[in-house]
Each structure stands twice: as C-alpha cells, then as structure tokens.
C-alpha positions in Angstrom: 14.9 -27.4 -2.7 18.0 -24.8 -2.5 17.7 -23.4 1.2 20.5 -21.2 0.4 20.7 -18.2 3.6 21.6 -16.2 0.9 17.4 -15.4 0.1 16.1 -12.5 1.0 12.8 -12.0 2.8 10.2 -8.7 2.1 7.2 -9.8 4.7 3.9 -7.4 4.8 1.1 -7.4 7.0 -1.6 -5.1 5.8 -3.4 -4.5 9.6 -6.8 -4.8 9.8 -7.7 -5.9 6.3 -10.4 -8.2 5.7 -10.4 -10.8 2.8 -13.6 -10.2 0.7 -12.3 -6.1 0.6 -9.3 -6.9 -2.1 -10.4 -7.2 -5.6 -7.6 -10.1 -5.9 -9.7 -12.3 -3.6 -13.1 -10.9 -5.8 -14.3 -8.2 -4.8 -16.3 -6.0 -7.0 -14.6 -2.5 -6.4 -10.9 -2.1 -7.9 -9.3 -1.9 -4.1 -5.7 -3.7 -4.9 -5.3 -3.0 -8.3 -1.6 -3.6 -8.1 -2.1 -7.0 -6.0 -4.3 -8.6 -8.4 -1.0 -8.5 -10.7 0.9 -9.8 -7.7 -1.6 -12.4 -7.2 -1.0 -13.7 -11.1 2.4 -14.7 -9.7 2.0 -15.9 -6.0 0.1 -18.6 -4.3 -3.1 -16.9 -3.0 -4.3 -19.2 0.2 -8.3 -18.8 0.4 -8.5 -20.0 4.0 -5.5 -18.7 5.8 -6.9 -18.3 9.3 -5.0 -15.7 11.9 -3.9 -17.0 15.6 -6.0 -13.9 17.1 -8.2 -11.5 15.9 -6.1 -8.3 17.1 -2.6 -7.2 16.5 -0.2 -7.9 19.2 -1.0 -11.6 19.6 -1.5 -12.2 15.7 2.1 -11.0 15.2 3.1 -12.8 18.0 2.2 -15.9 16.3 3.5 -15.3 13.4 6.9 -14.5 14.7 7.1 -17.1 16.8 5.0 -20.6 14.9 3.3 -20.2 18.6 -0.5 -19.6 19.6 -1.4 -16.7 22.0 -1.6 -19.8 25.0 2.5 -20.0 24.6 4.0 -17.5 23.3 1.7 -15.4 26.4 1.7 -12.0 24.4 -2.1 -10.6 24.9 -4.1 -7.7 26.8 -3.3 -9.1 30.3 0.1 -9.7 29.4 1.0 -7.2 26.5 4.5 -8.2 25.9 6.4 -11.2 23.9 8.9 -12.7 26.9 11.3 -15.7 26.3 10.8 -16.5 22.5 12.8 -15.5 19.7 12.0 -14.0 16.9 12.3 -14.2 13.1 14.9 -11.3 13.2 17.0 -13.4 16.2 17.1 -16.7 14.3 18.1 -15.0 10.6 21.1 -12.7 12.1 23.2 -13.6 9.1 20.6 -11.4 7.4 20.3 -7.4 7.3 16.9 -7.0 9.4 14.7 -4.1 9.5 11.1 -3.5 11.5 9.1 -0.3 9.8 5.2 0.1 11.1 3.3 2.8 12.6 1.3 0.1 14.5 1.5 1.2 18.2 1.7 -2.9 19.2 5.3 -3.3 17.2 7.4 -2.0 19.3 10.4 -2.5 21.9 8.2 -1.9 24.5 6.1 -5.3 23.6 9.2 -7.2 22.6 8.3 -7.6 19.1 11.0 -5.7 17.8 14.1 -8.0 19.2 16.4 -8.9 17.3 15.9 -6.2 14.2 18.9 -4.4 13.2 16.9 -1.2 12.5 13.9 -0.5 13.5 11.4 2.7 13.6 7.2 3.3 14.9 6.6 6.3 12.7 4.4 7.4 15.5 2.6 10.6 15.6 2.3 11.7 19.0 5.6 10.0 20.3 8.8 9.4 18.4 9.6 6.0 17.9 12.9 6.7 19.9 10.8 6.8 23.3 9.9 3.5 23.3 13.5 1.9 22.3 16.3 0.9 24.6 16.4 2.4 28.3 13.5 4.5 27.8 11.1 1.6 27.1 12.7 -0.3 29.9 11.6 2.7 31.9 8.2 2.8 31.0 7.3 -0.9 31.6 8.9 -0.1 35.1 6.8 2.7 35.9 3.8 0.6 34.6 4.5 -2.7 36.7 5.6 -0.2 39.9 1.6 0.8 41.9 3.6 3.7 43.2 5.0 5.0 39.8 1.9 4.1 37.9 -0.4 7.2 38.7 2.4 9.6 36.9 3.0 7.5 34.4 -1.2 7.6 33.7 -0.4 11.5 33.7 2.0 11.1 31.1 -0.3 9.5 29.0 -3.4 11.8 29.8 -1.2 14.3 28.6 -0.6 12.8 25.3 -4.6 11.6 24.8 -5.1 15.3 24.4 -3.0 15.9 21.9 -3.7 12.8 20.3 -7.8 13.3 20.1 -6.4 16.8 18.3 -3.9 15.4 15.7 -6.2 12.0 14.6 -9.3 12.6 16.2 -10.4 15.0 13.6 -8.8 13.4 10.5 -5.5 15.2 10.5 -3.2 12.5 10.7 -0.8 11.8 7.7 -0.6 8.6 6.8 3.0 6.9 7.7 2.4 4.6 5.0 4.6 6.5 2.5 7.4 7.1 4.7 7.9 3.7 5.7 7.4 2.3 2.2 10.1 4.6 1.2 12.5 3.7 4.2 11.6 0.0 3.7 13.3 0.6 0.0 16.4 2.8 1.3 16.9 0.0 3.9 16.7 -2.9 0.9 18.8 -1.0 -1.4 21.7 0.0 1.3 21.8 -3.7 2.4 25.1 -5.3 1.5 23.9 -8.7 2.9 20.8 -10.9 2.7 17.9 -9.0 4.3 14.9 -9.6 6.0 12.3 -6.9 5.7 9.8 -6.7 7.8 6.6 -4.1 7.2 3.3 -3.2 8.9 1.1 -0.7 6.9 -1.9 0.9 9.4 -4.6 2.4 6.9 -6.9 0.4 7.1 -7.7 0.6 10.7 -9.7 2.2 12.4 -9.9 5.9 12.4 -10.3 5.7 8.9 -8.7 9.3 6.7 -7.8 8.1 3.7 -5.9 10.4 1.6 -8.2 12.9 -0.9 -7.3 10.9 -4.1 -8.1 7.5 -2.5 -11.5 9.0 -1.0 -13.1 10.8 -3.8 -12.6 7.5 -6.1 -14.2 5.1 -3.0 -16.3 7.8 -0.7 -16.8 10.5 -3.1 -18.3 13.5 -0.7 -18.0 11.7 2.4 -16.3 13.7 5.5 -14.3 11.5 7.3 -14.9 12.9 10.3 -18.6 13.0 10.2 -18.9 8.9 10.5 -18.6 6.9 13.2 -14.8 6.2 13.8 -15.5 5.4 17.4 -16.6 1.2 17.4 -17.0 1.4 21.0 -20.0 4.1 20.7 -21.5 1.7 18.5 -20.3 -1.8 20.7 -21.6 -0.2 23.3 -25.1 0.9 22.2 -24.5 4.0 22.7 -24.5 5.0 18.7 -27.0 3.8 15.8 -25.1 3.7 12.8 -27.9 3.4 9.7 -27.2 1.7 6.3 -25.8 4.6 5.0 -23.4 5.4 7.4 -22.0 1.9 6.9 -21.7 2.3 2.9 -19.7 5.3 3.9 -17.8 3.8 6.1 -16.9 1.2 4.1 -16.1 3.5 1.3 -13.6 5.0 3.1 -12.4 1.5 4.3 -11.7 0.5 0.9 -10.2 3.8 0.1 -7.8 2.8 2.4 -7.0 -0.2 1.1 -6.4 1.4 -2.0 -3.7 3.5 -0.7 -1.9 0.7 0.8 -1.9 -0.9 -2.7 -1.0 1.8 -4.2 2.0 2.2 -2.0 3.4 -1.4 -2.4 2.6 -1.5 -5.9 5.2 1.5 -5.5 7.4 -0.9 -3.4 7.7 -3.9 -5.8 7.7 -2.1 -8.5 11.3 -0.5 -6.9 12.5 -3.7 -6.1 12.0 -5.6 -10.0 13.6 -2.4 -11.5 16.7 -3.0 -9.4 16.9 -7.2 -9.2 16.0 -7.4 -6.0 12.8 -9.1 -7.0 13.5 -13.1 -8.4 14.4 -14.9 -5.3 13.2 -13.0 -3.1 10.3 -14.2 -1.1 7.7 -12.1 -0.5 4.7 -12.6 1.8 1.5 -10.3 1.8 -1.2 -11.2 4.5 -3.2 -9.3 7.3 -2.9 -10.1 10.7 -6.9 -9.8 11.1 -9.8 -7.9 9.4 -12.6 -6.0 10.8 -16.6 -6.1 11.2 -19.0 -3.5 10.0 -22.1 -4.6 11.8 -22.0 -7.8 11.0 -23.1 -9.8 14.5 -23.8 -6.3 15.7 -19.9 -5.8 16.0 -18.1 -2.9 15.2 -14.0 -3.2 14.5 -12.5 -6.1 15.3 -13.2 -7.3 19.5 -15.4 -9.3 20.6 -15.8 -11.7 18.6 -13.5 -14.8 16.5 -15.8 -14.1 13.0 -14.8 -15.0 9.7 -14.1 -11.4 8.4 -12.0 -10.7 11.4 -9.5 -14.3 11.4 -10.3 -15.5 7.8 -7.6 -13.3 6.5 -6.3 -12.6 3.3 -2.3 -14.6 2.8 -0.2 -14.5 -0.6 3.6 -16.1 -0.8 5.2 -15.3 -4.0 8.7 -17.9 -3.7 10.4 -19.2 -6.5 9.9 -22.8 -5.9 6.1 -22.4 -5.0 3.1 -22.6 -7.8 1.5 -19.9 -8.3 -2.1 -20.1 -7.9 -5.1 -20.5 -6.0 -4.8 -22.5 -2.7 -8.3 -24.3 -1.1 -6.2 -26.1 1.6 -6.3 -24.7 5.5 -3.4 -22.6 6.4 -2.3 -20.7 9.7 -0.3 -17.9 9.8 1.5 -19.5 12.4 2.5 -21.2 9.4 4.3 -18.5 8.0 7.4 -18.4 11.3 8.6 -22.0 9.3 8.3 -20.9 6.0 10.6 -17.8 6.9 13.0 -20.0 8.3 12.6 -23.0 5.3 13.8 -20.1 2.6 16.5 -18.5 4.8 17.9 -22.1 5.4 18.1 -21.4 9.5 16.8 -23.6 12.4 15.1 -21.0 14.6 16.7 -19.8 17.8 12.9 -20.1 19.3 11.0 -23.0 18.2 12.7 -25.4 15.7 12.1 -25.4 12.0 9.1 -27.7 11.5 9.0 -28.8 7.7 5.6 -29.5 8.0 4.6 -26.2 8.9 6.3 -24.6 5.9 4.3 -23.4 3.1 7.1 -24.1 0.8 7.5 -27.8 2.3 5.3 -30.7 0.0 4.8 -32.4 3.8 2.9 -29.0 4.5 0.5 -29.6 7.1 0.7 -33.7 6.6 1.3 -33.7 10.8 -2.0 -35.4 12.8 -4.8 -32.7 12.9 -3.3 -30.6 10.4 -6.9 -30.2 9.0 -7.4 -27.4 12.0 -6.7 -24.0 12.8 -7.2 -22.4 15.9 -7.9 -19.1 17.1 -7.4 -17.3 20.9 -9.1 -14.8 22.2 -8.1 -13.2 25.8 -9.7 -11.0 27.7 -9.9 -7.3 26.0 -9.1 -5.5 29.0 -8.1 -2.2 27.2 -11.2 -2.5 25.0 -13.6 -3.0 28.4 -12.4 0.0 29.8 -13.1 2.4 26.9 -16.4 0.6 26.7 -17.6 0.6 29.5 -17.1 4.5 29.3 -19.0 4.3 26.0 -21.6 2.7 27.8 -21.6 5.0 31.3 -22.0 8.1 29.6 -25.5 6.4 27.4 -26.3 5.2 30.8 -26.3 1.7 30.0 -25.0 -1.4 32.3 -23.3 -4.0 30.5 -24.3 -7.2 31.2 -21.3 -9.1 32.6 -22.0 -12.3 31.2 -21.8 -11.0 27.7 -19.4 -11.4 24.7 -17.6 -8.3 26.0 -16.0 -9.7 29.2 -15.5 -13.0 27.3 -12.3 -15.3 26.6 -12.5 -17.1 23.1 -11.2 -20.2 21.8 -11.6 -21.4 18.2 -11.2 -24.6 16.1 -11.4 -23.8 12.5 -11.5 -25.9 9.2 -13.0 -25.2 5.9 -16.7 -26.7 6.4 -17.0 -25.9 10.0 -16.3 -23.7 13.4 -16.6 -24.6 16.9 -16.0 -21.1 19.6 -15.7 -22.3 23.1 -17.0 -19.0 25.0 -16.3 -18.2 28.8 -19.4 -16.0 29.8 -21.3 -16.7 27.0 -23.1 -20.2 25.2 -20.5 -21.8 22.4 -21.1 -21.2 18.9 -20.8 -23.3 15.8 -21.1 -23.1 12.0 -21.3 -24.6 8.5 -19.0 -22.5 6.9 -19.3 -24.3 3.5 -23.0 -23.9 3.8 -23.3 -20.5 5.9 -20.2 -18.7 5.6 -21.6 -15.7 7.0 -22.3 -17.5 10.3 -25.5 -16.9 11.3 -27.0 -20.2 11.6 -25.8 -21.4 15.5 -25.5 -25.1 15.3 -24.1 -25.5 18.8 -25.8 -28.3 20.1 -26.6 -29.8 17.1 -26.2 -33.5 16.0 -23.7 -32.3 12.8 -20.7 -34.8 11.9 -18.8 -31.6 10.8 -19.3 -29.6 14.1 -18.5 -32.6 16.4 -15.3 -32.6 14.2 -13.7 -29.4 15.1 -15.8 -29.6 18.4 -13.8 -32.5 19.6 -10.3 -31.2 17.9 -10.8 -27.8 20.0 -11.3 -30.1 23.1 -7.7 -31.5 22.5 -6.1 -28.4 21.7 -7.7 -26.8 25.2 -6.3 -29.8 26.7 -3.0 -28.2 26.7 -3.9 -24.6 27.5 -3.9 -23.8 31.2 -8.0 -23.3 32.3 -9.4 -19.9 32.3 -9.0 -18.0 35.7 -9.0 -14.9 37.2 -6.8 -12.2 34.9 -3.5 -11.9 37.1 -3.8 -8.3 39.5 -7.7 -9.3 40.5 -10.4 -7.1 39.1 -10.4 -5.5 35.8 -9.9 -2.3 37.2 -6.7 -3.6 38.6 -6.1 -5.2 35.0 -6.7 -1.7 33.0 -4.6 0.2 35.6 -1.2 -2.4 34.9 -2.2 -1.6 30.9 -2.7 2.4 32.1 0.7 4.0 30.7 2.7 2.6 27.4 -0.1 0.3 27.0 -2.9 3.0 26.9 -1.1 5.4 25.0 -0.2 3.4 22.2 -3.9 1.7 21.7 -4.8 5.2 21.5 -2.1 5.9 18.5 -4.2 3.2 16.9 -7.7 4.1 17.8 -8.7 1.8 19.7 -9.6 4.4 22.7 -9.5 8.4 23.1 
C-alpha cells in the first residue's frame, strides 16, 4: 500500500452520539441524511467500542493507541502528560484542532502539537486557556493556597454561564468551526491533518429552530429535563413523554451536525481535496435516556454509551459494512499507517491499523476494553442533586464506582469496585438486561478471564490521590469545574 506523507487526514468526532440515533446505522428517523451518502462510500464498523465512556479519556485514547490505565488522562488526573499526540508525530503536516468541547484544550494537553488550534467557548475565549495563561490556571489549581480564588473565578463565570446556556440561549459553535475547519484546509499549502469535535449532541440539548420543529415539533427546550444529575440523583421523575421529547431534540441535534458536515464534504469534493484524503467519522461515546435508570452518559460502561458509531472512508479500504470488533484506540495507528509516520508516542503497530490486512490478527485481538475512573466532578454536582431532594446516596453504589470492561461481539464482562460485576449476551440481549454474572456461560468466562489479564497490568484500585473526594473535587475546583460546566455537565 502507498504510505505516501503526502495524504491528508480530516478526523471527526461527533461527542456524545450514540449508534442506533443515525439513520446510516438504521434508524428509522432521517437524522444523518448526508452520512448515509457518506456511508455508501466508507467502511461503516458495527461494533467499534470507545476506550471510556466520557470525553477526555476517549480522546485520549484515540490520540494516543493508549487505554485510560496509561496514557493517565481521567477525572483524578484531568490532563494527558508524557505522550505524544497525533499532531506531534505528523509535523510534516499542516495541523489544526477546532471543538467547542471544554475537555480539548491546552489546559488538558490534548491540544499539543496542533499548529492552530481554537475552543469556540462561550463564556471564556479559547485564548485563556492557551500558552502561559493555561500554565497559570493548572498552577493555581495544584497550589491549596491559590485554589480558593481560583474557585472564585470560576463561581464567577457559573453565573454567567447558567444565564447564556442554561436557558437555551447558546449558539451552536458547530458552524463556525465547520467553516474555520474549511478556511484552515483550503489555506494549507502542505499535507494537513484536520482535526474536529462537534458538541450538539450533548447535553443541554438547543438545537437550532429548523432542526427542532422537523424532530421536536412544539417542544421548549428549556422545559425538559437538561439536568441528568436531577434525574441520576432521584431527585427528578422524567415520564415517557418527557423522554420522546428529549430524544426529539437529541436527534434534532444530530441532524444539525449532519447537516453541517454534509456542508463540509461537500466543500472539500468541489475543490479536490476529497480523493485521498482519509476521512474518519466516529463519536467518542453516546448517551443513555433511562435506560438502566441512567441519565447522560456516567455511571455506567453500557452499550449505547461505548458501542459507538466509527466510519473510515480511505482509498485503499472497501467500502462496506464491517461485523469485526474494533477499538477506537485503533484509529492512533491507522492515522499514522496513511500519513506514512512512526509515532513520536507509541510506535506504529500494523496490526492495529484499520487500513492494515493483519488488523487486529495480534493474541486477544477478539477484545475490547473499556475504563471507567472515578467521576469525581460528576459526584460532586450529584450529590448536590441529591442534598437539596434530601436523599443519601448510598456509597456502595454505581455512583462512587471504578469500571473495567472486556468487550467482544457475543458478550461483556464489567468488573465493578463498589458494586457486584455484571455480564451479558450481547448477541442474544443486546440491551443488557439479563445479568449473567455468575453464571456457568462459555461466552462470559471468555471475556471474564480476558478482562482478568488485561487488569493484570493495570495498577489495583486505591484511594484517589489527595484523600477524600472532597479533597479530589477541590484539585478539579477551577479550569476543571468551569469547563465541565461549558459542557453541562454541572451548573
């Protein structure tokens, strides 16, 4: 295969999307109208499973070819330290970073190595968290004395926050950075590596008017439930109809992003920038809607939230439908098998590379695993949840639980800390409601015993570093807390 460094590289992560949403993986509502044509011409992987079911550490992964255990980026340690990424080892390539996801940024590391990048934030500019200034912040975060202004900076902001996308009147960035991801392809004068995260879909959900009336006709946004915690808590009932709403908005959502790279690849045929280009199109997790009695996408290692949807248009890969596991850890060697580089990081792995015919041919290639640290910034906004209903959460729950995964097709083993282990037939109950932990099942002592040897090389669940949680959520109190609340995930 031609390895040429010349190729160029468009990679998408549509945050928070869930697989069985997209009409190009069949669903029955016209959500991606403009993927289903890009499906027709990519591979479309039916069981690509995410390293983590939240942002920072699902990037992580897949910039990296590393699970959350090494590369270290989670909650309790919200930054990616000591490992290159994609942008570093291509730096014969023109490399930009657009998002408006709070997690992708200098502050959290995942940004090195981009020649341009920007957060489209709407509270903060994207400026305050590059360069000195970041270095700043994470100072006055890991300094106790400096930490209580640096939570006043960022009680500050909440409030104008809770007033911009509280009530629904937040723009979406998706737009902008579509249109600066097409300024940046069409000023490069060298190969270029493109790198975009479009937010929609996650939570609070405001999809513009259009999107709505065709998905949500009549709903008000801002009259749903766009708090999960209320409802994780159980400190909100959310009835049937609520959740048709809510997922009617969800899908409007989706519709937008489509819409908007649909815009994108349409640009980039008209002007040849198209051919050899390869293009990825995944999510770095999905989302529940009640399913398991979870709301968003904590708590839980579920299906809808790491059985994600992955497409690789390349010109030396088949299009089609794909049956065969996948990881989108996966995807750091395939970036690196097109571009024709090494990897500063970890080295190029041929069979990890989606474009390689030795793809996943290495011993235990049948699994995929999944890691799941302790939520510390999702406990504390919970817990408030939970306070002002005047319920205790029990501390051996799912809530204050670490979660490991083995995956394959057929079956799923979770190791839980605080909680029993869980396991399912996913060929014969793929919504996983049928525990089978415990039980004699050749398929479930399979990925049981292949999740044993993968924990054999993590280091054993202790005590989260700084003592008690409190002392956890205050080292997260500044950058941390501000930007989870750019996403939504607290107020």
């Amino acid at each position: 295969m031609d390895t040429a460094p010349d190729r160029n590289v468009l990679f998408v992560v549509m945050d928070t999307v869930r697989k069985d949403h997209l009409s190009c993986y069949g669903y029955d509502r016209d959500t991606t109208p403009g993927l289903d044509g890009f499906a027709d011409e990519a591979a479309v992987y039916e069981e690509a499973v995410a390293a983590a079911p939240w942002t920072l550490p699902s990037h992580a992964s897949m910039f990296t070819g590393l699970y959350p255990g090494d590369h270290g980026a989670t909650q309790e340690n919200p930054y990616l330290e000591g490992h290159a990424t994609p942008a570093q080892s291509l730096d014969d390539h023109a490399s930009s970073c657009y998002s408006s996801n709070a997690w992708i940024t200098p502050y959290t590391r995942l940004t090195d190595g981009f020649d341009d990048q920007d957060n489209f934030f709407e509270v903060m500019p994207g400026d305050f968290l590059s360069g000195p200034l970041a270095r700043a912040w994470k100072t006055m975060n890991d300094n106790e004395r400096l930490r209580k202004l640096a939570d006043r900076i960022v009680e500050i902001g909440n409030v104008f926050h809770e007033r911009l996308a509280g009530g629904g009147g937040a723009d979406s960035k998706t737009p902008a950075v579509i249109d600066r991801t097409i300024e940046f392809i069409d000023e490069s004068e060298e190969p270029f590596f493109s790198f975009v995260n479009l937010m929609d879909a996650h939570l609070p959900y405001h999809p513009p008017e259009e999107h709505r009336e065709q998905f949500a006709p009549g709903v008000d946004s801002t009259q749903v439930c766009q708090n999960s915690k209320e409802y994780n808590a159980g400190a909100r009932d959310i009835s049937e109809a609520e959740w048709e709403s809510i997922r009617g908005l969800y899908d409007a959502e989706i519709h937008h992003v489509d819409a908007q790279l649909h815009r994108l690849f349409k640009w980039m045929r008209a002007n040849d920038e198209w051919e050899d280009t390869l293009v990825i199109v995944c999510a770095d997790h999905g989302e529940l809607h009640g399913e398991h009695d979870l709301y968003g996408h904590e708590f839980g290692v579920y299906d809808p939230i790491v059985n994600v949807p992955l497409m690789v248009k390349h010109p030396d890969l088949e299009p089609g439908r794909y049956d065969e596991q996948v990881e989108l850890v996966d995807l750091y060697h395939t970036v690196l098998d097109h571009a024709g580089a090494e990897g500063k990081g970890v080295t190029f792995d041929p069979n990890r590379s989606l474009l390689s015919e030795s793809h996943r041919t290495f011993d235990g290639g049948e699994n995929a695993f999944v890691e799941y640290y302790r939520p510390v910034v999702e406990l504390n906004q919970l817990e408030s949840k939970a306070a002002e209903a005047g319920i205790d959460l029990p501390k051996d729950s799912r809530f204050y639980s670490r979660m490991r995964a083995a995956r394959r097709p057929d079956a799923k083993y979770v190791h839980n800390e605080r909680i029993a282990d869980e396991a399912y037939r996913l060929d014969t109950d793929p919504g996983e409601h049928d525990d089978l932990a415990g039980e004699d099942d050749p398929a479930i002592a399979a990925v049981a015993d292949a999740l044993r040897e993968f924990e054999a090389d993590r280091d054993p669940w202790g005590t989260v570093e700084g003592g008690s949680d409190d002392e956890v959520l205050s080292e997260m109190g500044g950058d941390a807390k501000q930007r989870l609340e750019d996403l939504g995930y607290i107020e």
